[in-house]
C-alpha positions in Angstrom: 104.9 78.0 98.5 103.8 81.4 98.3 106.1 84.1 95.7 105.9 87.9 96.2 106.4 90.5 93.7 105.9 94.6 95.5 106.1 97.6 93.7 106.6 96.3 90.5 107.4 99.5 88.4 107.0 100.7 85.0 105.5 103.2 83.0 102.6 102.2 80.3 99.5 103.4 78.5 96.4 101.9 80.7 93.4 104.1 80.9 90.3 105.2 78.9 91.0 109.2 79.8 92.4 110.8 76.4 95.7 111.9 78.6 96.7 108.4 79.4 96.3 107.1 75.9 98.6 109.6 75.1 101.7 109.3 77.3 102.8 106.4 79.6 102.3 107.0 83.5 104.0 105.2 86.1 102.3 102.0 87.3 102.7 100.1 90.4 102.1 95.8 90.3 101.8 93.5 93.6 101.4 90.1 92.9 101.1 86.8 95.5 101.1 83.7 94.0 100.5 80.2 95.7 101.5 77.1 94.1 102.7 73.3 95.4 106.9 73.6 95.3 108.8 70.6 93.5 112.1 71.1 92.8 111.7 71.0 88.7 108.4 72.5 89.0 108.9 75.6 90.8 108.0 79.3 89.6 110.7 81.7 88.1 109.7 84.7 89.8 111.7 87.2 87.6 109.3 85.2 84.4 106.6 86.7 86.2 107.4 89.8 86.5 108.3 89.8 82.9 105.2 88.4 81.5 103.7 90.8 84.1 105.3 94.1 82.1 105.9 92.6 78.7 102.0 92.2 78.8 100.6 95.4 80.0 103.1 97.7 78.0 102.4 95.9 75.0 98.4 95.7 75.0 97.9 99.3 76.0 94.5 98.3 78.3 91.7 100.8 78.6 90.8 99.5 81.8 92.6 97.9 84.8 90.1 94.7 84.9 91.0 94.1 81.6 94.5 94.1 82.6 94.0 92.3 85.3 92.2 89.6 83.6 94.2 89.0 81.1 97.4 88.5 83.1 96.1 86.4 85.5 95.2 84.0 82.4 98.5 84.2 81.3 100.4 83.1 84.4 97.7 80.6 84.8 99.1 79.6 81.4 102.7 79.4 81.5 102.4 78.0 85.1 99.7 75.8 85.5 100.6 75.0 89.2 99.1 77.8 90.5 96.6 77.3 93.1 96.0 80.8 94.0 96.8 84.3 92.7 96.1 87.5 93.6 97.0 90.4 91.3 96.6 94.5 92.5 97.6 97.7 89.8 97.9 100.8 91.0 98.0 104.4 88.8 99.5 106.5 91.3 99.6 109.6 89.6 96.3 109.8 88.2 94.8 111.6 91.2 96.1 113.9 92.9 95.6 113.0 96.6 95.8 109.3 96.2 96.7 106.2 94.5 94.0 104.4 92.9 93.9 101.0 91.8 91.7 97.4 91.4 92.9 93.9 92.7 91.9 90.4 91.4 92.3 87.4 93.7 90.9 83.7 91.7 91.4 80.5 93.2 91.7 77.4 90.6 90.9 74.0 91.6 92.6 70.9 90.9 91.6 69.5 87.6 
């Protein structure tokens, strides 16, 4: 079973530029996990995308990879039937003629 989350929304502080550790700016999240379905093990996608925001408004990152990193450690975490996840933030305001962001993909193996 594969679960989607697109254009995740939200404003936070994540950068290392002294404008974006003053004022929130509008970040984008795409998320694809994969994970073997059973009916009382199954992912709550809208927990995702919780965790997702909860975690990068409230630790104010410096850096994306940092961002990255930790919430793929925390999905990885609460649902431990991942197999696959792949994690992409944008900053599309940061530039002026593009949106710039860094993706994460890890594969975990069976223990």
């Amino acid at each position: 079973m594969t679960i989607l989350v697109k254009n995740l929304t939200f404003d936070a502080i994540l950068g290392i530029l002294d404008f974006e550790r003053e004022k929130p700016q509008k970040i984008f999240v795409n998320v694809k996990i994969k994970y073997n379905y059973e009916q009382k093990n199954f992912i709550d996608y809208a927990t995702v995308v919780k965790l997702l925001k909860s975690n990068i408004i409230k630790n104010r990152y410096q850096l994306i990879e940092d961002a990255l990193n930790s919430s793929t450690a925390l999905l990885k975490e609460k649902f431990p039937q991942i197999k696959k996840i792949s994690i992409e933030i944008f900053k599309p305001d940061i530039l002026p003629d593009s949106t710039v962001g860094v993706k994460i993909k890890k594969n975990f193996k069976k223990n």
